[in-house]
C-alpha positions as CSV (number, residue, x, y, z in Angstrom):
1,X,26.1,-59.6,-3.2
2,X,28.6,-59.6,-6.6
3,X,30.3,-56.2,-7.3
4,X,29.2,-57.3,-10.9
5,X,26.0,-56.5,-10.3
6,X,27.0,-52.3,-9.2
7,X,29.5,-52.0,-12.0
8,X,27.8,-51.9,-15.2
9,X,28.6,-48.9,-16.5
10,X,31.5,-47.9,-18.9
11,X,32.0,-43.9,-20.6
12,X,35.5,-45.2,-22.6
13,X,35.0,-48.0,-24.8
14,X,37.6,-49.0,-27.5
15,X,35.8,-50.8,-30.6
16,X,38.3,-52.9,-32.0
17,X,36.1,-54.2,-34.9
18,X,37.1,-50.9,-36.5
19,X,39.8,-49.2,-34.5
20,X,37.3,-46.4,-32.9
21,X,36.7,-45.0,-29.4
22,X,33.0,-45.0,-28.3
23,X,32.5,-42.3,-25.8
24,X,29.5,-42.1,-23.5
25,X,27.7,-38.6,-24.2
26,X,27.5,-37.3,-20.7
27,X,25.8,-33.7,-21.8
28,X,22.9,-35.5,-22.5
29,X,22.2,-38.0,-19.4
30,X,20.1,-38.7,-17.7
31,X,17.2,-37.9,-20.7
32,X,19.0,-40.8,-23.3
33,X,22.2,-42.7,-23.5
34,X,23.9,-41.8,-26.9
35,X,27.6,-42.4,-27.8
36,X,30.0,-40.2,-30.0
37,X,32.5,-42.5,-32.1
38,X,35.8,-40.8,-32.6
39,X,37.8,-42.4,-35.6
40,X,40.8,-40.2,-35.4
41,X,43.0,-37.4,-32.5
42,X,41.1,-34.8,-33.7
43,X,37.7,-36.1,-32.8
44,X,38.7,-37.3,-29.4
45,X,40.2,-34.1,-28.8
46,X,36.7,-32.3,-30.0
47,X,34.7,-34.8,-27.4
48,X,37.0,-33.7,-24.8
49,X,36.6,-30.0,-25.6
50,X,33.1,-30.2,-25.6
51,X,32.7,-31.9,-22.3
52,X,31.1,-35.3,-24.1
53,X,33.7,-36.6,-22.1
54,X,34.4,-35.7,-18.3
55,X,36.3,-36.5,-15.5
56,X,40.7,-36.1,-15.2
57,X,40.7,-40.2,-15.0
58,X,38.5,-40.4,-18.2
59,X,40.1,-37.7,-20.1
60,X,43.5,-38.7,-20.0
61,X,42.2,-42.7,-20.7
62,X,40.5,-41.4,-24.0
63,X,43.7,-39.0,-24.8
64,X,45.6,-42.1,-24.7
65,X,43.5,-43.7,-27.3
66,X,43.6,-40.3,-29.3
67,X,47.3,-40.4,-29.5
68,X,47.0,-44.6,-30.2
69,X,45.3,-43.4,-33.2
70,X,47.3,-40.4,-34.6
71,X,50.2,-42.7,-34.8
72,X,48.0,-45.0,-36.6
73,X,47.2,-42.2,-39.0
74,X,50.4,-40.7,-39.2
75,X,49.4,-37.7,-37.9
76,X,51.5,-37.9,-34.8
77,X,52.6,-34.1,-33.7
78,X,49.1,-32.7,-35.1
79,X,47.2,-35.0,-33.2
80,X,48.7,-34.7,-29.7
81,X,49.3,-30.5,-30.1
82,X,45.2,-30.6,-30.8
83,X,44.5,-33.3,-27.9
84,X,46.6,-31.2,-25.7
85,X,44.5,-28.1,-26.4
86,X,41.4,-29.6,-26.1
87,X,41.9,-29.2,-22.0
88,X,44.9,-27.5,-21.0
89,X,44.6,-27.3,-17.5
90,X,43.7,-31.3,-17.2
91,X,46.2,-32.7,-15.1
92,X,45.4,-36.2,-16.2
93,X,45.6,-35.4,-20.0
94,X,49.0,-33.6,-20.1
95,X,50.5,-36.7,-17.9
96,X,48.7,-39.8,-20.8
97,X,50.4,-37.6,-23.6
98,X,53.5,-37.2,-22.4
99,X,53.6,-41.1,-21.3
100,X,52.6,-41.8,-25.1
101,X,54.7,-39.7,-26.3
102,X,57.5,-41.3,-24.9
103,X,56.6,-44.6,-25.7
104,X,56.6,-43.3,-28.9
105,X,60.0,-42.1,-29.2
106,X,61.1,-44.7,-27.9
107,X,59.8,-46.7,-30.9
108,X,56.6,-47.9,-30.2
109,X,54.1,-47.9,-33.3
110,X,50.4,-47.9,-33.5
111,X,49.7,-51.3,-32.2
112,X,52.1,-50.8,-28.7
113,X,50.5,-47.6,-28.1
114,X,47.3,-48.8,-28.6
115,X,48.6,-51.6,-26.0
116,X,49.8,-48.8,-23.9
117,X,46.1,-46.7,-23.9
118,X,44.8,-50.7,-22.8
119,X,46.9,-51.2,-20.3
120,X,46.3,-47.4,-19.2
121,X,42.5,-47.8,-18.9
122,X,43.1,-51.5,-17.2
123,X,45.6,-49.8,-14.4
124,X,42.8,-47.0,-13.4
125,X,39.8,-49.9,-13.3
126,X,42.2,-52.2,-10.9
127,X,43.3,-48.6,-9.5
128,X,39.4,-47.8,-8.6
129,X,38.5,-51.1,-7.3
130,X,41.7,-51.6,-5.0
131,X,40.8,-47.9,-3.4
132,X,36.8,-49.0,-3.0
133,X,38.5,-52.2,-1.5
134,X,40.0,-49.9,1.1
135,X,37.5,-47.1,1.8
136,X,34.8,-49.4,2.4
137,X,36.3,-51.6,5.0
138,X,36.4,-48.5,6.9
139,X,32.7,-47.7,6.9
140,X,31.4,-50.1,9.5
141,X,28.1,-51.2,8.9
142,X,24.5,-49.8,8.6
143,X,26.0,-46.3,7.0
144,X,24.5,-43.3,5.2
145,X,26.5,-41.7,3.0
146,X,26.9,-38.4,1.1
147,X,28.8,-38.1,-1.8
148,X,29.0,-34.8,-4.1
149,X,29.3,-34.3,-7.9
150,X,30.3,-37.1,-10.1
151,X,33.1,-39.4,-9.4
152,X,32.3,-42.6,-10.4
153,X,32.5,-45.2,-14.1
154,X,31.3,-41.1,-15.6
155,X,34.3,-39.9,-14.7
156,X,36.7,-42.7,-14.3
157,X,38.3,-45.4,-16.6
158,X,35.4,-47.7,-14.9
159,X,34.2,-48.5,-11.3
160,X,35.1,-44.7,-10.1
161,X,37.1,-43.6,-7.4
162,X,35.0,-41.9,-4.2
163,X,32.0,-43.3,-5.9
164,X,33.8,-46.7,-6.1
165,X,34.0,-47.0,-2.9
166,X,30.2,-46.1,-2.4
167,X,30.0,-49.3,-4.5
168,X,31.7,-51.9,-3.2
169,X,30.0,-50.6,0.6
170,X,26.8,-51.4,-0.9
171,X,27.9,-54.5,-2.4
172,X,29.4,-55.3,1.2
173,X,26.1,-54.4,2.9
174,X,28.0,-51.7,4.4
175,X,25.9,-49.0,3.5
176,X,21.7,-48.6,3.7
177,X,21.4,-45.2,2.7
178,X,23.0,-43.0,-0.4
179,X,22.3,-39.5,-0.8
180,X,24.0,-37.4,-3.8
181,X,24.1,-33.3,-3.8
182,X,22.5,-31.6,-6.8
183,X,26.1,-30.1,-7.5
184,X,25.4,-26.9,-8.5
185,X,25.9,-25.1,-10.9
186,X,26.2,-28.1,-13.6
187,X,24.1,-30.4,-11.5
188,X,26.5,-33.1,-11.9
189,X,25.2,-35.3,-8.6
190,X,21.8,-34.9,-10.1
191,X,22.3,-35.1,-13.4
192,X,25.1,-37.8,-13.6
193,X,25.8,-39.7,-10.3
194,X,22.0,-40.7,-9.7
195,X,21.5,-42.0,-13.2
196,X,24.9,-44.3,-12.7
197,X,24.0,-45.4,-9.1
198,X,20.8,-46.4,-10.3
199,X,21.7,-47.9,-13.8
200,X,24.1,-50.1,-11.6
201,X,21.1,-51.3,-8.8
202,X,22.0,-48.7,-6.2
203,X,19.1,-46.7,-4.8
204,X,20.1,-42.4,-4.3
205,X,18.2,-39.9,-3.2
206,X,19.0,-36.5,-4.4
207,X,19.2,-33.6,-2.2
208,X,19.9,-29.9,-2.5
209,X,23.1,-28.5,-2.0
210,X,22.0,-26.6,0.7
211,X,20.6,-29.0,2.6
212,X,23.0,-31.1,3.4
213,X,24.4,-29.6,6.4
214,X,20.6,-30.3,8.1
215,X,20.5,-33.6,6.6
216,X,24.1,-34.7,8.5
217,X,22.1,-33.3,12.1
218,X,19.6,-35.6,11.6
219,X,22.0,-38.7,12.3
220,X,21.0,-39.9,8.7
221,X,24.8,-39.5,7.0
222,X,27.8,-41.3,8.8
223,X,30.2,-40.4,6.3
224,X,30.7,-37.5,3.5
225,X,32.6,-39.6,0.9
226,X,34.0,-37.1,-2.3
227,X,36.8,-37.1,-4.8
228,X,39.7,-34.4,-5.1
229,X,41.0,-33.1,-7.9
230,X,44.3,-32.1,-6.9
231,X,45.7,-33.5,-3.6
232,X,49.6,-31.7,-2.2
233,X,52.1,-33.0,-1.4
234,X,51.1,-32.1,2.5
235,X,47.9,-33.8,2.5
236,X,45.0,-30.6,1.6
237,X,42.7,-31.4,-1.1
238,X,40.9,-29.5,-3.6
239,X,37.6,-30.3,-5.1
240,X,34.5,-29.1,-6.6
241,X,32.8,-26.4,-5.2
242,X,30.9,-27.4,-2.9
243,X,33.0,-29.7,-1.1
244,X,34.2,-27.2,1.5
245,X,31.1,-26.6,3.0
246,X,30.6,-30.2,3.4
247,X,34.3,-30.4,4.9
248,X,32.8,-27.6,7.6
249,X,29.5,-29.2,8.3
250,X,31.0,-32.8,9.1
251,X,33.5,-31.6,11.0
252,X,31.7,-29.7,13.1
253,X,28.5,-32.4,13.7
254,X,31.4,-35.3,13.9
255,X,30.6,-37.0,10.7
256,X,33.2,-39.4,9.3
């Protein structure tokens, strides 16, 4: 079975016919699909504030395409200072500006950086799909799988990263079974990983949060696969809440 046929969705988008960023509104899956077009810094940076756009991976990719277009619009310092507000504690978004901003000093002009945001959104794809080569081949075969929140083309340059990996095992005909937590309190898993899995041709079933734990003691999940958002330099993770209880209940009933 073709990857191609799991990978269909995309929440960055740059429109080159007239130098715009489309942007996948997330806030309003799964009841319609509606984009927001930024034309300029200012409105990527107002999709970012208000959560149109989600995910580190994704926000720093459409920062980069923000600060592409300030240069563009000579509104260089402006645009970045109001892109860098827009999240402050987004690990992702400080490290895209400060890469652009070097490349701007350096004397790049509007079409290199728009080059560099490219070749940024082009590394996280390969990025995504090289780590769902990986995971997978360690699933074995005939797997159920958990996964929790969103971390997949929503939240991602494209493919995703945990849920990436959930893809290319189903493309493999690694895995027979996917469920997805509710997420709470945002209901992300609900909300925005069972509308992707199935808009790519991957069936979910959506559980509560606090079920999880009784669903693993059935025998029906092999392996808890989630994303981190921050990861130390001694190996602990952090990740939505959420994930910890998970991290207690596999442990202690041996899943992978």
């Amino acid at each position: 079975m073709s990857i191609a046929e799991h990978d269909r969705v995309r929440a960055v988008a740059w429109d080159a016919a007239d130098g715009s960023l489309m942007l996948l509104d997330q806030r309003v899956l799964p009841e319609r699909i509606a984009y927001r077009r930024c034309h300029d810094a200012r409105g990527v940076a107002a999709a970012i504030r208000d959560m149109v756009v989600r995910g580190a991976p994704a926000i720093g990719i459409a920062a980069a395409y923000g600060a592409a277009m300030a240069v563009r619009d000579d509104d260089f310092d402006a645009g970045l200072s109001a892109l860098a507000a827009s999240r402050p504690t987004a690990v992702n978004l400080a490290w895209a500006l400060a890469r652009m901003r070097e490349a701007a000093a350096g004397g790049a002009d509007a079409a290199a950086l728009l080059a560099e945001a490219q070749a940024l959104h082009d590394a996280d794809v390969a990025a995504n799909r090289r780590m769902g080569e990986l995971g997978a081949e360690r699933l074995g075969r005939d797997c159920g799988v958990l996964t929790h929140c969103n971390t997949g083309s929503l939240a991602t340059a494209g493919f995703g990263t945990a849920l990436g990996v959930i893809r290319t095992g189903w493309a493999a005909g690694r895995i027979r079974r996917v469920f997805a937590d509710e997420t709470r309190p945002w209901l992300q898993g609900a909300r925005l990983t069972a509308w992707e899995l199935l808009a790519d041709g991957i069936p979910v079933e959506v559980i509560a949060d606090a079920a999880a734990a009784s669903l693993m003691r059935t025998g029906a999940v092999d392996w808890v696969i989630v994303g981190a958002d921050r990861v130390s330099a001694n190996g602990d993770v952090a990740n939505k809440i959420g994930t910890y209880p998970l991290a207690l209940a596999a442990r202690a009933l041996g899943v992978g």
